[in-house]
C-alpha positions in Angstrom: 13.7 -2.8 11.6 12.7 0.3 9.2 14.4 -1.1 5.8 14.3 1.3 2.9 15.3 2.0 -1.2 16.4 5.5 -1.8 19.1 7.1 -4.6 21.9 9.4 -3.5 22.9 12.6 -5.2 24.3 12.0 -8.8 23.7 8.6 -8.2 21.8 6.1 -10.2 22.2 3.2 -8.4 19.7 2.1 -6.0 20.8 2.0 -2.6 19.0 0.5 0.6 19.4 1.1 4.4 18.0 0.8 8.0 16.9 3.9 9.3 17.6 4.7 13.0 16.4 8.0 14.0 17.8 10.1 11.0 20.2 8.1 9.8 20.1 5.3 7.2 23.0 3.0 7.4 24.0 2.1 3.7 23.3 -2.3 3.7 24.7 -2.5 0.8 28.3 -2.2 2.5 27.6 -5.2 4.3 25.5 -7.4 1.8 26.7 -5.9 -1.7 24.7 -4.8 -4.4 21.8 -6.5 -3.6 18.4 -5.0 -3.9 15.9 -5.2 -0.6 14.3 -8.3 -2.5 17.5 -10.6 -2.0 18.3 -9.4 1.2 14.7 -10.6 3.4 15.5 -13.8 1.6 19.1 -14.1 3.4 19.0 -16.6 6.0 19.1 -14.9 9.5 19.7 -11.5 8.0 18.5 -9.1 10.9 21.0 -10.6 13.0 23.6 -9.7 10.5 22.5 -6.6 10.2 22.9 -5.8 13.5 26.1 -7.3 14.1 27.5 -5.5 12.0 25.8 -1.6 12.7 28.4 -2.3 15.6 31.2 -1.8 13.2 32.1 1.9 12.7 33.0 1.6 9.1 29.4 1.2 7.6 28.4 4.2 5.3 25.7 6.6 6.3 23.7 9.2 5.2 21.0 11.3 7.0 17.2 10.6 5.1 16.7 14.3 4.5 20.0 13.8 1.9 18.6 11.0 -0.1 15.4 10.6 -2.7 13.4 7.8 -0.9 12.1 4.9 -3.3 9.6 2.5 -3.1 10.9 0.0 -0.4 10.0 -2.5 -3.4 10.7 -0.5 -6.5 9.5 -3.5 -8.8 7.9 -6.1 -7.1 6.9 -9.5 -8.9 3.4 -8.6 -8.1 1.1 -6.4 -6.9 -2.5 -8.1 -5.2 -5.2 -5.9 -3.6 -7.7 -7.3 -1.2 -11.0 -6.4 0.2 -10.7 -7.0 3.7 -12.2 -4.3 5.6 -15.9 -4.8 5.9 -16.8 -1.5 6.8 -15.8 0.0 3.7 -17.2 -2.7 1.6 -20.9 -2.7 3.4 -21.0 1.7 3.2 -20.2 1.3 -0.3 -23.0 -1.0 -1.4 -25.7 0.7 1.2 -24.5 4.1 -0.8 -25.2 2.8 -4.0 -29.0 1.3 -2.6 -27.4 -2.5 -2.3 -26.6 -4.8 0.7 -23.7 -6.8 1.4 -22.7 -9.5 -0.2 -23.2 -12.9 1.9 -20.1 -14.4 -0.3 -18.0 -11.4 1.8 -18.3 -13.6 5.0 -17.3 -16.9 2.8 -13.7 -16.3 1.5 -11.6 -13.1 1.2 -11.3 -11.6 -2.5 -8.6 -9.6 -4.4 -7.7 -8.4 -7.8 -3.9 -7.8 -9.6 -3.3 -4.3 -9.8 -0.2 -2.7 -11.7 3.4 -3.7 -10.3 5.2 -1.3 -12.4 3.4 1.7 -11.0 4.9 1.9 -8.0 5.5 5.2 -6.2 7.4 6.3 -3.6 6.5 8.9 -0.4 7.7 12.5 -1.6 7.0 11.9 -5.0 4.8 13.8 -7.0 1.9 11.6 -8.3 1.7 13.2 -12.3 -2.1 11.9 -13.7 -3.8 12.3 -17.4 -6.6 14.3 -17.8 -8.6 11.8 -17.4 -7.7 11.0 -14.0 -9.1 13.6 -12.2 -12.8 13.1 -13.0 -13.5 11.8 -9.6 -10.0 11.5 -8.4 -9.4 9.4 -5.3 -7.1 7.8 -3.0 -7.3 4.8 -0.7 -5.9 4.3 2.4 -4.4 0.8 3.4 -1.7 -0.7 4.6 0.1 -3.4 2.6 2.5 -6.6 3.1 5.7 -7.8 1.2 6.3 -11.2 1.1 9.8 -12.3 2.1 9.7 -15.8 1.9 8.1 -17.8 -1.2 5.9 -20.2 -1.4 2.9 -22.7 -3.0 -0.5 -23.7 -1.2 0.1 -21.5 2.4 -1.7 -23.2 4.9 -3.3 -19.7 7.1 -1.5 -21.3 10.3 1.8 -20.8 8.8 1.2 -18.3 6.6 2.8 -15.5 9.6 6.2 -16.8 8.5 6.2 -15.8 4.7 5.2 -12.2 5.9 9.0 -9.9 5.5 7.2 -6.6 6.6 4.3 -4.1 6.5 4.2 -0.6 4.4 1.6 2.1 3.9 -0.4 2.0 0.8 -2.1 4.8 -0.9 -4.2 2.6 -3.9 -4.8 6.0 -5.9 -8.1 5.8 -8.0 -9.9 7.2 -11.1 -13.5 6.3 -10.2 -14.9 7.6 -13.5 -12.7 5.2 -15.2 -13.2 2.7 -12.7 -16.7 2.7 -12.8 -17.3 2.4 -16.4 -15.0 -0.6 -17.4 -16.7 -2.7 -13.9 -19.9 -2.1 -15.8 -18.7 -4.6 -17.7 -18.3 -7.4 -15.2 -14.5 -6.3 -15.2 -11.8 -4.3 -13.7 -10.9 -2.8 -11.6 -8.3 -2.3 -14.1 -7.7 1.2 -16.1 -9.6 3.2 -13.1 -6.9 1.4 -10.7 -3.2 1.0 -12.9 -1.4 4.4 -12.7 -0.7 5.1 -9.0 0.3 3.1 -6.2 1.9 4.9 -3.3 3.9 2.3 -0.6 6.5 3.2 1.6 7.8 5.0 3.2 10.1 1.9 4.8 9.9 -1.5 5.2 8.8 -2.5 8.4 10.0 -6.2 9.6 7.2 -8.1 11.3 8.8 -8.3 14.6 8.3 -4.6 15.3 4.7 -5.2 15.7 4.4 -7.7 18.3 3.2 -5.0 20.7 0.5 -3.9 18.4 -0.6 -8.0 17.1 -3.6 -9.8 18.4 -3.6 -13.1 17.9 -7.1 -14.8 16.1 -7.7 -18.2 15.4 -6.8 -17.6 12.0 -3.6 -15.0 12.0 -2.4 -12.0 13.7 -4.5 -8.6 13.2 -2.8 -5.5 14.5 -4.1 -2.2 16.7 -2.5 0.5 14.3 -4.3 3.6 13.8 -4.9 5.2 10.2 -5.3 8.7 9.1 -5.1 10.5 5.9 -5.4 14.0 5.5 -5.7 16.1 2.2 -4.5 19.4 2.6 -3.2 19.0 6.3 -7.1 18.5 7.0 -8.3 14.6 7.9 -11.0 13.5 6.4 -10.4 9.9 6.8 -9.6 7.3 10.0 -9.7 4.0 11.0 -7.8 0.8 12.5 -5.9 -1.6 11.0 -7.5 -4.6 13.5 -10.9 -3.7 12.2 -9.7 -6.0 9.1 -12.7 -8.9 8.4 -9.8 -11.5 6.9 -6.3 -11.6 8.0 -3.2 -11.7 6.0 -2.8 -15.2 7.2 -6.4 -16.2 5.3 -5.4 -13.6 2.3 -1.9 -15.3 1.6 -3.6 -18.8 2.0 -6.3 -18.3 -1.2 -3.6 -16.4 -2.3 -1.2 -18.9 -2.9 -4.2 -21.5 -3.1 -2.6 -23.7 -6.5 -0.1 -20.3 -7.1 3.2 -19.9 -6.1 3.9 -16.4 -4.4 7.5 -15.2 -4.7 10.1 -12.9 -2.2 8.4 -9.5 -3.4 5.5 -9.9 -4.0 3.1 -7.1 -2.3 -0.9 -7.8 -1.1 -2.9 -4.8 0.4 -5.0 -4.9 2.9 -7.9 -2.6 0.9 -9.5 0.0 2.0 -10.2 0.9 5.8 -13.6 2.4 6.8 -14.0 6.0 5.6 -10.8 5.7 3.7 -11.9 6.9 0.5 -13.7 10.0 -0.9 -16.1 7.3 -2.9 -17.9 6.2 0.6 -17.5 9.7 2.1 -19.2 11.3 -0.7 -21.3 8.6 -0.9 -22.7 8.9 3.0 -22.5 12.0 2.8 -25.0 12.5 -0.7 -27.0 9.6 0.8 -27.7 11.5 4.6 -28.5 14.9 2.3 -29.0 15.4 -0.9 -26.9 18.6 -1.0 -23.9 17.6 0.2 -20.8 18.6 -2.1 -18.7 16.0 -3.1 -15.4 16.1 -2.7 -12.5 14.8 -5.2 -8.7 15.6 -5.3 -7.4 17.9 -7.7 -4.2 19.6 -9.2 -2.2 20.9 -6.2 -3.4 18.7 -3.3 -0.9 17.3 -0.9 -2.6 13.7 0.5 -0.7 12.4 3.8 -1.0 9.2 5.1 0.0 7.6 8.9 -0.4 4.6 9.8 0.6 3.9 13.8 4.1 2.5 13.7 4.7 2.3 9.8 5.3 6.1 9.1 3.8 8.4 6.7 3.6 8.7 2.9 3.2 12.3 1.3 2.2 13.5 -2.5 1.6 16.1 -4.4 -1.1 15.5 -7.2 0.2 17.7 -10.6 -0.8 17.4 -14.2 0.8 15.5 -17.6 1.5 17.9 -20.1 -0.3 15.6 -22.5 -4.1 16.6 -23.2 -4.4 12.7 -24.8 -8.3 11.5 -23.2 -10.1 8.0 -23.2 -13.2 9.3 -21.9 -13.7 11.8 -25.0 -13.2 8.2 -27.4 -16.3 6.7 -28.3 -17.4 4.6 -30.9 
């Protein structure tokens, strides 16, 4: 199922929906005024779901009507993992530095900003400050859907609700002077996260799951293009941990709630950091490239949709980097 948030015409009130083919069929005639948090904690829900899309009385609208939200407009929390090793080994051989061997040993993430959520189609408005280096990040990203404490990997499959592209949008100027520090990422990392554009319930990746000793990967493919040109692509299976191992030191001693949202971090090449950075390192006059006022990024990911900004400008002229004491 493709579950969804979105806001109707002179209308407040956060709606959600399936979508088939154009249409989104309102849920909340069925299950109240509920947000998509409470309903993939209903028992047996998809079956109730589609029992009653047989029922003609169910309101619809088509998805070119509405104003798509974040499937999880406020989730409890928001995790960000460092699974892919590709990425994390070109990083470090960019900046002169091998892997790390603690990689191999246990998968790693850091709490990003919950309340920064955005949705596909909006427009992503940054501080000045944000565009020196401006990046994105493409991943893909899980919502928990059932709670839990001390997630042993093996069972961990079951407290997985759905999957939904992430666009982890990045200052690296900011970024990279905080984690001089020993710190962060935190200020570089806290004003932009793109996820959406649906909701996509487990199930409808069977096809695409391959089973490891240690949790399902997946075979989707990733591409995201700035400017209808792609500069970035990659494979969800080429993940080094699963979400299974993820949820598991996740929840290792902390309780993980319906909600709660973990990405995946960055694929290989998914970032203008480790393109710039291969490219600088192969010759030294390559031109970098950064996002700037204007640019549309695009994401797909095989099977979960796509997510589509616009980068504009605050208004406010207010900087951190010109503060220095």
């Amino acid at each position: 199922m493709k579950l969804l948030t979105y806001n109707i015409a002179n209308n407040s009130t956060d709606q959600i929906g399936i979508l088939q083919g154009d249409l989104i069929f309102n849920l909340n005639t069925i299950f109240g005024n509920i947000p998509l948090i409470d309903l993939i904690q209903i028992d047996n829900y998809q079956n109730k779901i589609l029992s009653a899309l047989k029922e003609s009385n169910i309101l619809k609208h088509n998805i070119n009507k509405i104003k798509l939200l974040p499937p999880i407009p406020k989730p409890n929390s928001f995790r960000d993992a460092y699974a892919f090793r590709e990425h994390v080994e070109t990083c470090r051989k960019n900046r002169g530095a091998n892997i790390l061997s603690e990689f191999d040993q246990f998968p790693v993430f850091y709490f990003s900003n919950h309340n920064s959520m955005i949705a596909s189609t909006e427009n992503i408005e940054l501080m000045p400050d944000h565009f020196e280096k401006l990046d994105y990040e493409l991943e893909f990203a899980i919502v928990i859907g059932k709670g839990g404490k001390n997630i042993l990997c093996k069972d961990a499959e079951q407290h997985i609700a759905g999957f939904c592209i992430l666009n982890d949008v990045s200052a690296r100027t900011l970024q990279m002077e905080e984690m001089k520090l020993n710190l962060g990422p935190a200020k570089g990392k806290d004003f932009a996260n793109v996820i959406g554009p649906y909701l996509v319930t487990i199930d409808e990746l069977d096809a695409h799951s391959i089973d490891t000793p240690f949790g399902k990967k997946y075979d989707l493919e990733m591409k995201c293009y700035v400017n209808d040109k792609l500069l970035s692509k990659g494979n969800t299976k080429d993940m080094n941990w699963t979400f299974a191992e993820i949820i598991e030191r996740a929840s290792y001693g902390a309780e993980l709630f319906p909600g709660d949202i973990i990405g995946s971090g960055t694929v290989g090449t998914g970032c203008l950091l480790e393109l710039n950075g291969s490219g600088k390192r192969k010759n030294n006059n390559f031109e970098e490239k950064w996002l700037e006022e204007g640019d549309i990024i695009k994401m797909e990911v095989e099977k979960l949709g796509a997510i589509k900004n616009k980068i504009t400008r605050s208004k406010s002229k207010h900087s951190l980097l010109s503060i220095k004491k």
